[in-house]
C-alpha positions in Angstrom: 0.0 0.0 0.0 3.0 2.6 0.9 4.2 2.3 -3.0 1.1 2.8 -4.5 0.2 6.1 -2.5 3.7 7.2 -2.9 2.8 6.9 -6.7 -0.8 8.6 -6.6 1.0 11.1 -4.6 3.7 12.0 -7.2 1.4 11.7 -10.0 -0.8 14.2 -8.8 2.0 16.7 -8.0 3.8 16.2 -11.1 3.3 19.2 -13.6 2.8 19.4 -17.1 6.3 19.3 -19.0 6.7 21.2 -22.7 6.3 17.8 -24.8 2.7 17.3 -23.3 1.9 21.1 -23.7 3.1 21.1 -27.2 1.2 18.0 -28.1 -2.2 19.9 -26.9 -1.9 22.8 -28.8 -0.6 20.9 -32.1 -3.7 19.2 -31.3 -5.8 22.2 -30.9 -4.3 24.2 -34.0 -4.8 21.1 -36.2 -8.5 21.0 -35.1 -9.1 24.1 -35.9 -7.3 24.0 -38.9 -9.1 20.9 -40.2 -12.8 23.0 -39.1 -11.2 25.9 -40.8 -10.2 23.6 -43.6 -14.2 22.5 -44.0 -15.4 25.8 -43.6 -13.3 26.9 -46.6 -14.5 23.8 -49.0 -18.3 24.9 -48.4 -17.8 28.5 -48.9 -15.4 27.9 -52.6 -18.2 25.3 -52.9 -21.2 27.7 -52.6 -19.6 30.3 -54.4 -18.1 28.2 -57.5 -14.3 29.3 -56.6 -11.7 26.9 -56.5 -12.0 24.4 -53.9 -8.1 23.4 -53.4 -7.4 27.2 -52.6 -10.0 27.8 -50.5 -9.9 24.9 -48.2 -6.3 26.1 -47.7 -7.2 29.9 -47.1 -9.3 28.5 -44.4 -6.9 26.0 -42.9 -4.7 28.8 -42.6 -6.9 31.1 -40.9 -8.7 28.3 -39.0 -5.1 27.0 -37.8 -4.5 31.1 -37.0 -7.7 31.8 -34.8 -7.1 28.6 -33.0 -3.5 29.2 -32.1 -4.4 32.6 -30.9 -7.5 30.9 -28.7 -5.2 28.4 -27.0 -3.5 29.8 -24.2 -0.4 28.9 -23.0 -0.4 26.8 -19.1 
């Protein structure tokens, strides 16, 4: 029993280290890129432009808003 609430007690101190907060926000800024990404395809859809450049304007901005939304802990 000592061991395993010597473990719970370090895990629950232990903080965050920069691997594990640069794997959220990657994660975070390649969600909202991908949303982004969507968004763009139905608007060049709806208005007849060209899809390939207009799922990557909106990748790009979606990636951008996110990035800026995601704060730093």
């Amino acid at each position: 029993m000592y061991a395993k609430n010597f473990l719970n007690s370090i895990g629950e101190t232990k903080t965050k280290d920069s691997s594990t907060i640069l794997n959220e926000s990657t994660k975070g800024t390649m969600l909202g890129a991908s949303i982004g990404a969507g968004v763009g395809l139905f608007i060049g859809f709806s208005r007849k432009q060209n899809l390939l450049m207009s799922a990557f304007i909106g990748a790009i901005i979606g990636g951008g808003i996110s990035r800026v939304f995601i704060k730093k802990k």
